[in-house]
PDB file with one MODEL, atoms N, CA, C and O in Angstrom:
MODEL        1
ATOM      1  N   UNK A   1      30.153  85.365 108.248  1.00  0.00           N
ATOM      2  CA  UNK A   1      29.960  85.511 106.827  1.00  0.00           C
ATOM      3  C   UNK A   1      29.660  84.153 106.168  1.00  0.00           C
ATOM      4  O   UNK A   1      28.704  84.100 105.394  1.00  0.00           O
ATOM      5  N   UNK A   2      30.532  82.841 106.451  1.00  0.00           N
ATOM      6  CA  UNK A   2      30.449  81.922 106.162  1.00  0.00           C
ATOM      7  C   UNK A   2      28.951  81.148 106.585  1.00  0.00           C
ATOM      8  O   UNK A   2      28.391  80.194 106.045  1.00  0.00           O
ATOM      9  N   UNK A   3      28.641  81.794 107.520  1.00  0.00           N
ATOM     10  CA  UNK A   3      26.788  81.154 108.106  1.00  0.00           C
ATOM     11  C   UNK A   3      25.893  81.548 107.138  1.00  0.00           C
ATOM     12  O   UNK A   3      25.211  80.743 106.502  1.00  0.00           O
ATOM     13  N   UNK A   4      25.853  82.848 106.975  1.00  0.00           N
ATOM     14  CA  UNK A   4      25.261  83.574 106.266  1.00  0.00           C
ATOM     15  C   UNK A   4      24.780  83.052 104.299  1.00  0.00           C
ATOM     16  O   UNK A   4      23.649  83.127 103.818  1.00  0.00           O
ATOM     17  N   UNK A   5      25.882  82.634 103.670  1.00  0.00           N
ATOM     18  CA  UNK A   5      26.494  81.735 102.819  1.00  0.00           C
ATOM     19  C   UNK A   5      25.431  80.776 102.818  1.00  0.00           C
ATOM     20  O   UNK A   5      24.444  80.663 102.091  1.00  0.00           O
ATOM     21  N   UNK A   6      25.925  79.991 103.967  1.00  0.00           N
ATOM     22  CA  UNK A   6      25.249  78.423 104.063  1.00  0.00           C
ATOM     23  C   UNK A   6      23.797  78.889 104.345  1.00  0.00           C
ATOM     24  O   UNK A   6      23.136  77.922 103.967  1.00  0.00           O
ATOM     25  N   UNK A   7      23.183  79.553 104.664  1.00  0.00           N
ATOM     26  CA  UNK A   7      21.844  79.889 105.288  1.00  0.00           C
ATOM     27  C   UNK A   7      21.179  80.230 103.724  1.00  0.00           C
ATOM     28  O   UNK A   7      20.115  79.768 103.314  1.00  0.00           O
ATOM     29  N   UNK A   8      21.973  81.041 103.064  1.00  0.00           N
ATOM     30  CA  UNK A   8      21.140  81.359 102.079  1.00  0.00           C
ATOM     31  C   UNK A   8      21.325  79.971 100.500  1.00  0.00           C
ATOM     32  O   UNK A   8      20.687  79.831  99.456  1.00  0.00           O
ATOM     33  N   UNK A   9      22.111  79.475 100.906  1.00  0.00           N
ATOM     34  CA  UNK A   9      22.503  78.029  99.733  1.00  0.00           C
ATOM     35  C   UNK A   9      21.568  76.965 100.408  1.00  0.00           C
ATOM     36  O   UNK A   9      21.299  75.996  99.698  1.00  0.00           O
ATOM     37  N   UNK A  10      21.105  76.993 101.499  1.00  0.00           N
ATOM     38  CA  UNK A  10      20.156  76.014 102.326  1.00  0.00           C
ATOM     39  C   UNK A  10      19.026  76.297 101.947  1.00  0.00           C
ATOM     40  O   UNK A  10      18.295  75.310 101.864  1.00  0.00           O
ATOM     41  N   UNK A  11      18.288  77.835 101.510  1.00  0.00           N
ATOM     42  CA  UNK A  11      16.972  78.281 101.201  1.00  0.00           C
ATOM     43  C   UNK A  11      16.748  78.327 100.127  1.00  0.00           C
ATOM     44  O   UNK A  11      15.640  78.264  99.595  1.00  0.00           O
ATOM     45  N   UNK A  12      17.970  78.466  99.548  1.00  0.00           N
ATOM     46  CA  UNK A  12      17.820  78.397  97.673  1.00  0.00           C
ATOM     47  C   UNK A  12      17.538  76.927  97.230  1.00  0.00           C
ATOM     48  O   UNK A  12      16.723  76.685  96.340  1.00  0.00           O
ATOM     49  N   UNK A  13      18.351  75.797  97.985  1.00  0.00           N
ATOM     50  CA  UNK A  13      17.898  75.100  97.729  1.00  0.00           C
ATOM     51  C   UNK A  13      16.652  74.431  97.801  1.00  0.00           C
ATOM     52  O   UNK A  13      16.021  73.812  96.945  1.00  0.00           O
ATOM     53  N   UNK A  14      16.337  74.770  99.434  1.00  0.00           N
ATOM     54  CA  UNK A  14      14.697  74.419  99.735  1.00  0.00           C
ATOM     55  C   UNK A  14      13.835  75.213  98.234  1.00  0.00           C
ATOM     56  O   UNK A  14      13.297  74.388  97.496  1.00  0.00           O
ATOM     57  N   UNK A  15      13.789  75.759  98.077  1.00  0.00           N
ATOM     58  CA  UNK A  15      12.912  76.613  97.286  1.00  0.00           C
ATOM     59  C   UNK A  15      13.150  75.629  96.117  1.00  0.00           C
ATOM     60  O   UNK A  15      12.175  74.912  95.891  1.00  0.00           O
ATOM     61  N   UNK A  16      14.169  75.443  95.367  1.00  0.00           N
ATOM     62  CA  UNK A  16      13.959  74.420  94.149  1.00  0.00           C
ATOM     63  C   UNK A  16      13.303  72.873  94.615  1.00  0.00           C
ATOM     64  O   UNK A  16      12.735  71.977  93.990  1.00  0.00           O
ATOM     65  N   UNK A  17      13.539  72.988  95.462  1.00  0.00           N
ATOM     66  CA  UNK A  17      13.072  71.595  95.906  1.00  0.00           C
ATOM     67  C   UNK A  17      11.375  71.092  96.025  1.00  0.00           C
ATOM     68  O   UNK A  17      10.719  70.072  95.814  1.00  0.00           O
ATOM     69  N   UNK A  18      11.099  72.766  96.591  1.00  0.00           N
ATOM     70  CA  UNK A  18       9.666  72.633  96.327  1.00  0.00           C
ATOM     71  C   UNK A  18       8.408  73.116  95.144  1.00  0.00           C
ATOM     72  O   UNK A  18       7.200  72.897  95.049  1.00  0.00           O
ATOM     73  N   UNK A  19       9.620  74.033  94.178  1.00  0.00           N
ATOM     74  CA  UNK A  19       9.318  74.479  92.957  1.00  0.00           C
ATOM     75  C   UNK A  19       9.297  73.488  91.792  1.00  0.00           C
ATOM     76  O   UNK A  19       8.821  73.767  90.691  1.00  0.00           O
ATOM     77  N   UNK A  20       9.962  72.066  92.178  1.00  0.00           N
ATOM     78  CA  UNK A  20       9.781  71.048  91.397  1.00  0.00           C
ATOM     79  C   UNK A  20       8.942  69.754  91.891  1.00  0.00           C
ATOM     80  O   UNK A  20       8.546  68.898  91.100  1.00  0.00           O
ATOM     81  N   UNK A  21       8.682  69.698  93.479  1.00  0.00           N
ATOM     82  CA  UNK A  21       7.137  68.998  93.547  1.00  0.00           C
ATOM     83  C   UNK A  21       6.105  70.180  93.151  1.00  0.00           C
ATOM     84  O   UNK A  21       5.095  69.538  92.867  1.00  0.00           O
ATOM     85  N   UNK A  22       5.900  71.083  93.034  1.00  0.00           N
ATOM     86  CA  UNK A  22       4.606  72.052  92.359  1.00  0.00           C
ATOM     87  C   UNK A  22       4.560  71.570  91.229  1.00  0.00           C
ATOM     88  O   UNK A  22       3.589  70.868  90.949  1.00  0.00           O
ATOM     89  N   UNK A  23       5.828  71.854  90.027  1.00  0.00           N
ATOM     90  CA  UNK A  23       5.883  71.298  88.681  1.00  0.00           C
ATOM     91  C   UNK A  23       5.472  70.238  88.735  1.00  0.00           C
ATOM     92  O   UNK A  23       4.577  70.093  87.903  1.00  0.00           O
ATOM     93  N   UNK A  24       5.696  69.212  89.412  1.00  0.00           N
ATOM     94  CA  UNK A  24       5.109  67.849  88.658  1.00  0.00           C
ATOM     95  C   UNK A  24       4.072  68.066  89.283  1.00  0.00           C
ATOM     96  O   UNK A  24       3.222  67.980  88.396  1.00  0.00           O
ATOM     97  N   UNK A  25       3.461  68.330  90.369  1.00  0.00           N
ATOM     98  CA  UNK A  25       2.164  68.325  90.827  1.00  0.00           C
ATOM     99  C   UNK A  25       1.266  69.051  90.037  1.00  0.00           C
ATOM    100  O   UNK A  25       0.089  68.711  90.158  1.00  0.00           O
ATOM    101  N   UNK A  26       1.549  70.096  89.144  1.00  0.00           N
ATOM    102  CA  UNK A  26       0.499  71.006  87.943  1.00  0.00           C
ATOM    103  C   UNK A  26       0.859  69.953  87.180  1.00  0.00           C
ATOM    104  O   UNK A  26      -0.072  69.171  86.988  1.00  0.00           O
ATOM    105  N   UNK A  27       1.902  69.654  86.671  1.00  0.00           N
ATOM    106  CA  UNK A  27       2.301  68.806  84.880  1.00  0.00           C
ATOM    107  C   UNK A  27       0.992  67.590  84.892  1.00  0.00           C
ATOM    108  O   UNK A  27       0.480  67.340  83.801  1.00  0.00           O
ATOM    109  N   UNK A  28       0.550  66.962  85.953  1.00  0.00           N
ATOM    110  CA  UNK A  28       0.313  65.750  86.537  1.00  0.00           C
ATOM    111  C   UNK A  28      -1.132  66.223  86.653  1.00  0.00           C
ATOM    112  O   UNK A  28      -1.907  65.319  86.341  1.00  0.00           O
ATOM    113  N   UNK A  29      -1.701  67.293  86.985  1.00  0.00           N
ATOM    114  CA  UNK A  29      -2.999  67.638  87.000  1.00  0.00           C
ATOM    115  C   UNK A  29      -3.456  68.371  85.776  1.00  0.00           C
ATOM    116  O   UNK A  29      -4.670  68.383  85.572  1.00  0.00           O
ATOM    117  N   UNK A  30      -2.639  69.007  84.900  1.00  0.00           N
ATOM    118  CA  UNK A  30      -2.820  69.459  83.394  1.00  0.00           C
ATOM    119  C   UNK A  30      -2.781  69.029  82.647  1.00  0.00           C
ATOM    120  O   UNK A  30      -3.510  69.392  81.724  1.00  0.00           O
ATOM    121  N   UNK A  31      -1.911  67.946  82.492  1.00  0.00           N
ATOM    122  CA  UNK A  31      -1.971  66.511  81.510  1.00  0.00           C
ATOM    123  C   UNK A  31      -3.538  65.722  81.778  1.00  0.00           C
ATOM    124  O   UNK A  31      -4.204  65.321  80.823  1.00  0.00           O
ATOM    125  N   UNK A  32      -3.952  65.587  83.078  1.00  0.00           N
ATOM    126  CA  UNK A  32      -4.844  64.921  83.640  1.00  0.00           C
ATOM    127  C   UNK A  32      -6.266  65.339  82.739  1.00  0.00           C
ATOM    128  O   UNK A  32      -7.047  64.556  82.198  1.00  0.00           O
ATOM    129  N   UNK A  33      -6.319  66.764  82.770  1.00  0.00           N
ATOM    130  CA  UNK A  33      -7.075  67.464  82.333  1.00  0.00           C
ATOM    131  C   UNK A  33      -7.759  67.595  80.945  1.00  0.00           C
ATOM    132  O   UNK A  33      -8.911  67.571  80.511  1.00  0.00           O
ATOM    133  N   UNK A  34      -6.040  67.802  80.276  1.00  0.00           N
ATOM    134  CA  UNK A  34      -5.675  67.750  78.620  1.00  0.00           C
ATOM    135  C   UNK A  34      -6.708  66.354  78.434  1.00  0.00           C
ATOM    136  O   UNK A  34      -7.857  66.263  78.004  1.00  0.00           O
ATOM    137  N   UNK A  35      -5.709  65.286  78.982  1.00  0.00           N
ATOM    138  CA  UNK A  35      -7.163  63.867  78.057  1.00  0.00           C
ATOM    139  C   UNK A  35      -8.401  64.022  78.978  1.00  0.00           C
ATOM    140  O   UNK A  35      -8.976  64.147  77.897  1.00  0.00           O
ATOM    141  N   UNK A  36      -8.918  64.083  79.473  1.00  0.00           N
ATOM    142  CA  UNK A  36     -10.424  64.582  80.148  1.00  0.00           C
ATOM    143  C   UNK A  36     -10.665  65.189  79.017  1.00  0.00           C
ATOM    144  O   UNK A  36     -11.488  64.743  78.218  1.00  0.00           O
ATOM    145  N   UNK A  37     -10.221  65.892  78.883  1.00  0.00           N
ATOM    146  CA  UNK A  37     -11.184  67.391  77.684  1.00  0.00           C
ATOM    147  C   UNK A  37     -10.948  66.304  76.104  1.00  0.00           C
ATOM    148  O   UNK A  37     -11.911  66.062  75.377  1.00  0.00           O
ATOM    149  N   UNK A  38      -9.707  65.834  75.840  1.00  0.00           N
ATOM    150  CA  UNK A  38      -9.939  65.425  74.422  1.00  0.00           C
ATOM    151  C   UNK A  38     -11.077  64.256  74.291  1.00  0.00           C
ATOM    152  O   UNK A  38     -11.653  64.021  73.229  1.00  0.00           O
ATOM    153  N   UNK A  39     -11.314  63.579  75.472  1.00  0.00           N
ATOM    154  CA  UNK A  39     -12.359  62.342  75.593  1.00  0.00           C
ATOM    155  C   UNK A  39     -13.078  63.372  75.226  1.00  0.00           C
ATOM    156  O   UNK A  39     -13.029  63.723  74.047  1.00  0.00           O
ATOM    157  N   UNK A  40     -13.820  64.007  76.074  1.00  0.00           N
ATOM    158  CA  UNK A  40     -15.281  65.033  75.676  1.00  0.00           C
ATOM    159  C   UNK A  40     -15.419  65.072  74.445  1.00  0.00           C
ATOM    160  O   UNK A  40     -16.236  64.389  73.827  1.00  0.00           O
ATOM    161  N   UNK A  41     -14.501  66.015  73.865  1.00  0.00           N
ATOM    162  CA  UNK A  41     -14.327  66.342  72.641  1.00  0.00           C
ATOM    163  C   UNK A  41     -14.524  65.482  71.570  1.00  0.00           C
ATOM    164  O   UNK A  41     -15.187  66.045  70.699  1.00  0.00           O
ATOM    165  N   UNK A  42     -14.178  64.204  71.246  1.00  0.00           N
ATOM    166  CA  UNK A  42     -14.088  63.038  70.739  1.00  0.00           C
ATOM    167  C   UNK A  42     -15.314  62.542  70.890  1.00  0.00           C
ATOM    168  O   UNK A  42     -15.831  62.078  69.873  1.00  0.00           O
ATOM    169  N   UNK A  43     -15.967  62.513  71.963  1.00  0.00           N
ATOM    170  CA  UNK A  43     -17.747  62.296  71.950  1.00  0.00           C
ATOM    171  C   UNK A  43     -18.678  63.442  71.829  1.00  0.00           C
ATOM    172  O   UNK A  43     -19.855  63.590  71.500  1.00  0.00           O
ATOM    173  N   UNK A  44     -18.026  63.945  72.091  1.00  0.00           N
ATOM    174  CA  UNK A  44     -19.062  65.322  71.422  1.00  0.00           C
ATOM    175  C   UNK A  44     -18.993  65.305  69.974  1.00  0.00           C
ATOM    176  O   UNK A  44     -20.129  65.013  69.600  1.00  0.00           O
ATOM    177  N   UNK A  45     -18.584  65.394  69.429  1.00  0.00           N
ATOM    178  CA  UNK A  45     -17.924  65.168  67.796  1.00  0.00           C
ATOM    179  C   UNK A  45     -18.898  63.955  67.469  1.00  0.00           C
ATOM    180  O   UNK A  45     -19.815  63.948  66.648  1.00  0.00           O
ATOM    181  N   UNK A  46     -18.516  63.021  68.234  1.00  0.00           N
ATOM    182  CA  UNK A  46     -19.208  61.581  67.660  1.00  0.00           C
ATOM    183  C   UNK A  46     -20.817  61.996  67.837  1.00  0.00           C
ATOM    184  O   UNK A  46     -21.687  61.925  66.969  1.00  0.00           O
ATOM    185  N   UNK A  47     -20.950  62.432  69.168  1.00  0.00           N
ATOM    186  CA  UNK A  47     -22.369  63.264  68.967  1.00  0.00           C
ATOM    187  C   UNK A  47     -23.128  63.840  68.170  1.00  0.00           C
ATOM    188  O   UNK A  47     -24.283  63.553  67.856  1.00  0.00           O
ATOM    189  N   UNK A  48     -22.489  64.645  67.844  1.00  0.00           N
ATOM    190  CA  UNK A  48     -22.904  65.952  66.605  1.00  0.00           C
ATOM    191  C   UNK A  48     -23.176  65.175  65.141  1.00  0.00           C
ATOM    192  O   UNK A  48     -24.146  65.232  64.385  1.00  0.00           O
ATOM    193  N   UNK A  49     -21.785  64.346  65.046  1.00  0.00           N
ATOM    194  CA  UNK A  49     -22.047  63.872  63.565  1.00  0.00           C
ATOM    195  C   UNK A  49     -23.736  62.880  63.742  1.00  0.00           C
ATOM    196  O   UNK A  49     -24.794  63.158  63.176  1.00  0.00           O
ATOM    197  N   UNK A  50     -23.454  61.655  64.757  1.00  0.00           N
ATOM    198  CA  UNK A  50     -25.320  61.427  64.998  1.00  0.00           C
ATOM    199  C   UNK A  50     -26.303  61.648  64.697  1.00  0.00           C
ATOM    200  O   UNK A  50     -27.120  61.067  63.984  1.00  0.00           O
ATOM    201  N   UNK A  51     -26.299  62.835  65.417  1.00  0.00           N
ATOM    202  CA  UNK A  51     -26.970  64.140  65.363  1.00  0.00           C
ATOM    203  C   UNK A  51     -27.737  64.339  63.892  1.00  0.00           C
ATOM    204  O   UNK A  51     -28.866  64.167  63.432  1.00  0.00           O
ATOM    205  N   UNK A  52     -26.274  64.862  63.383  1.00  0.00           N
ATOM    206  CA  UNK A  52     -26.530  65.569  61.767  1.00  0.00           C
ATOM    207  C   UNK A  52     -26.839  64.336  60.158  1.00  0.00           C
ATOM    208  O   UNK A  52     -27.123  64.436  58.964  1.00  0.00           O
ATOM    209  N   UNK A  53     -26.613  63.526  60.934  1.00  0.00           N
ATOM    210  CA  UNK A  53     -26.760  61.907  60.140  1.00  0.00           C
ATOM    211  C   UNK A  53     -28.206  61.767  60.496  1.00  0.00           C
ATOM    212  O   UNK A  53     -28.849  62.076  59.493  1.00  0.00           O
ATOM    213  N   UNK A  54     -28.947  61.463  61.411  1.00  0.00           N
ATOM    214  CA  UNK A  54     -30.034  61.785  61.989  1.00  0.00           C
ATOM    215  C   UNK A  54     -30.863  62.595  60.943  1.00  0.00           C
ATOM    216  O   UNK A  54     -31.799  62.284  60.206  1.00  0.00           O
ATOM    217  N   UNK A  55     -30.320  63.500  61.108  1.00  0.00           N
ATOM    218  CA  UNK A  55     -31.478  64.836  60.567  1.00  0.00           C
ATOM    219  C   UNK A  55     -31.761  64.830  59.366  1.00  0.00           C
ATOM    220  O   UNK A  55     -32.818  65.132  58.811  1.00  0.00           O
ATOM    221  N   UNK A  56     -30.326  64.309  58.754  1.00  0.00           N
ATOM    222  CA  UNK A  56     -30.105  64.086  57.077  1.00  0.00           C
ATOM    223  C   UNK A  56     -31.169  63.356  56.819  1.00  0.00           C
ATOM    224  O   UNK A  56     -31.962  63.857  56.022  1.00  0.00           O
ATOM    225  N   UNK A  57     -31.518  61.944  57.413  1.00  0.00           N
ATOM    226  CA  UNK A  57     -32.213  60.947  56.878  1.00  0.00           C
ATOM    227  C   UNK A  57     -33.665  60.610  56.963  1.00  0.00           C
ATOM    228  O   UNK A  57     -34.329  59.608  56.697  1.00  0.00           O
ATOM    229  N   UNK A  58     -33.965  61.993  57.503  1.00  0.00           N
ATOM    230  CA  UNK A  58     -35.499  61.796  57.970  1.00  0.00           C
ATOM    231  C   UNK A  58     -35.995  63.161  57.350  1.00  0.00           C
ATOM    232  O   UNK A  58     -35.350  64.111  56.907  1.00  0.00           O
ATOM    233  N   UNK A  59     -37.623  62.901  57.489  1.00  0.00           N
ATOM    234  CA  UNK A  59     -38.375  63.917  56.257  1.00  0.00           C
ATOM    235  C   UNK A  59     -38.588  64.736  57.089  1.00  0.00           C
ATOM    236  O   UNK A  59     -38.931  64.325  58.197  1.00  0.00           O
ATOM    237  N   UNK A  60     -38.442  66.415  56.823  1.00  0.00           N
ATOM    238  CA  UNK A  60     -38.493  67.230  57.809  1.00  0.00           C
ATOM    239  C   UNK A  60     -40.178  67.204  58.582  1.00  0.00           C
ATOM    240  O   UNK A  60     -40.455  67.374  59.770  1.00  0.00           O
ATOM    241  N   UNK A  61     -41.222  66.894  57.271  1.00  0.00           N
ATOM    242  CA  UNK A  61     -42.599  67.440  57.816  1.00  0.00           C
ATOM    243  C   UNK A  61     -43.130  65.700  57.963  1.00  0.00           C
ATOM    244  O   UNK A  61     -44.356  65.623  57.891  1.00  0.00           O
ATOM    245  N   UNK A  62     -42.613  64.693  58.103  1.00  0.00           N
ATOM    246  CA  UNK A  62     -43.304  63.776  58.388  1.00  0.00           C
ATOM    247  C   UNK A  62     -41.984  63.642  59.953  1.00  0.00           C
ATOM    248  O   UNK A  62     -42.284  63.233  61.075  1.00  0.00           O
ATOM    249  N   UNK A  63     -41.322  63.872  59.740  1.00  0.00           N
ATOM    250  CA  UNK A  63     -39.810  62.745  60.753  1.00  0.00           C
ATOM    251  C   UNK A  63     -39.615  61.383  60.387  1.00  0.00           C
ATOM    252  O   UNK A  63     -38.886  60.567  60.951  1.00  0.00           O
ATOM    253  N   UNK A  64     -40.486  61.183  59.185  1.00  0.00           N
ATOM    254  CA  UNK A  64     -40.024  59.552  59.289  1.00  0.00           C
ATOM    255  C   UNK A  64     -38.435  59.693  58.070  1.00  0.00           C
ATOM    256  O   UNK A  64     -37.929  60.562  57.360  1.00  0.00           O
ATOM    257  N   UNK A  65     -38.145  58.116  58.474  1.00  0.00           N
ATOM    258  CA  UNK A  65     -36.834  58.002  57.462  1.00  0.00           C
ATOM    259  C   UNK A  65     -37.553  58.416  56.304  1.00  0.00           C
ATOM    260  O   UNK A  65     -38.737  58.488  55.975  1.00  0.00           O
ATOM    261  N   UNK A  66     -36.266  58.704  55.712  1.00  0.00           N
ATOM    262  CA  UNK A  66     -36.242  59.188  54.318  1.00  0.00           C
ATOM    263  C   UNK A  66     -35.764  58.003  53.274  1.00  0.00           C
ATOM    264  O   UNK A  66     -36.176  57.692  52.157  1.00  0.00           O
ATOM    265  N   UNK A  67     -34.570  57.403  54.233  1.00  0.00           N
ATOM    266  CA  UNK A  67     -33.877  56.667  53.009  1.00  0.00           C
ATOM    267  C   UNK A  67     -34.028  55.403  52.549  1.00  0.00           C
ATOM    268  O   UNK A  67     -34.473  54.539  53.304  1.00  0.00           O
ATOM    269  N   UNK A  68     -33.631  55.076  51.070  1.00  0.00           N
ATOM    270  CA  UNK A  68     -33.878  53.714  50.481  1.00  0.00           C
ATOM    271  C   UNK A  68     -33.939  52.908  51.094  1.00  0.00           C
ATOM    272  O   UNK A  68     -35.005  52.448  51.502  1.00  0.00           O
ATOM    273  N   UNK A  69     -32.501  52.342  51.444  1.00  0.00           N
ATOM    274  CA  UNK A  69     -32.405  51.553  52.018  1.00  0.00           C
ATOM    275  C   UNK A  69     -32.049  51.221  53.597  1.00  0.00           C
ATOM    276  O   UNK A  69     -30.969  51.004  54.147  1.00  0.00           O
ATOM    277  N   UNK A  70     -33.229  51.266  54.035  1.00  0.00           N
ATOM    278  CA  UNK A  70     -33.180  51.375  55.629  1.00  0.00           C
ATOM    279  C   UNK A  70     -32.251  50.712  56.381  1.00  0.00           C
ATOM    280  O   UNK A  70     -31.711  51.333  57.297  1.00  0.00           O
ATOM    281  N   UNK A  71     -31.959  49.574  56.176  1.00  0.00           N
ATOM    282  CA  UNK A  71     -30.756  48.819  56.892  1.00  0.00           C
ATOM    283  C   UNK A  71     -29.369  49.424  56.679  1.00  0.00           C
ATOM    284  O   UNK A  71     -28.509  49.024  57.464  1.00  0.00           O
ATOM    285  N   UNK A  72     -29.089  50.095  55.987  1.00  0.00           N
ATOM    286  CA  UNK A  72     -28.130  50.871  55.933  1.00  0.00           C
ATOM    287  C   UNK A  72     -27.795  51.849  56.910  1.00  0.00           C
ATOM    288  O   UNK A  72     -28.698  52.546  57.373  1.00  0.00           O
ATOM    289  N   UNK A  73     -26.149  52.052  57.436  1.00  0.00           N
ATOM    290  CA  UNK A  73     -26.561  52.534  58.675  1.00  0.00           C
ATOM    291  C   UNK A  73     -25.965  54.180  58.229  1.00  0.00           C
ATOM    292  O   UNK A  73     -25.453  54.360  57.124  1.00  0.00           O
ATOM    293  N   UNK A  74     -26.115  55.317  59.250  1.00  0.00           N
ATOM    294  CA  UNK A  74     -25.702  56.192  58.595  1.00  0.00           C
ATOM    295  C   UNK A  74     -24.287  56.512  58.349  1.00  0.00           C
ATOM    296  O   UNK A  74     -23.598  55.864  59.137  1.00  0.00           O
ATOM    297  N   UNK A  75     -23.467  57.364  57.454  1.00  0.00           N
ATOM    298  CA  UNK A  75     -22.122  57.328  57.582  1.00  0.00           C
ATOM    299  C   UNK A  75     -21.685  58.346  58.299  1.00  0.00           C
ATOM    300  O   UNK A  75     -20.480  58.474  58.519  1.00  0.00           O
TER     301      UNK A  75
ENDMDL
END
């Protein structure tokens, strides 16, 4: 009875043991992930606004700039 006991307090433990290298091994690759994606995001954004600063400042049927003062950069 007493084997039995220890056999199953030996597997319970194995099992947490390896249920918490998994945890940090996902936490560690999902975090990894999380800033990967907010970089993107953060240049994509910076992209877009470009983009739409761009479009603002130029004449649709010529493309040339539009604005006064050319050295000005866009906001």
């Amino acid at each position: 009875m007493r084997e039995i006991e220890d056999k199953q307090k030996q597997i319970k433990t194995n099992t947490q043991d390896v249920l918490k290298v998994w945890k940090q091994h996902y936490e560690e690759k999902y975090n990894s992930r999380n800033e990967n994606q907010q970089e993107e995001m953060v240049h994509t954004r910076n992209d877009k606004r470009k983009l739409a600063a761009n479009g603002r400042n130029k004449s649709k049927r010529t493309g040339k700039d539009n604005r006064k003062d050319k050295d000005r950069k866009s906001q």
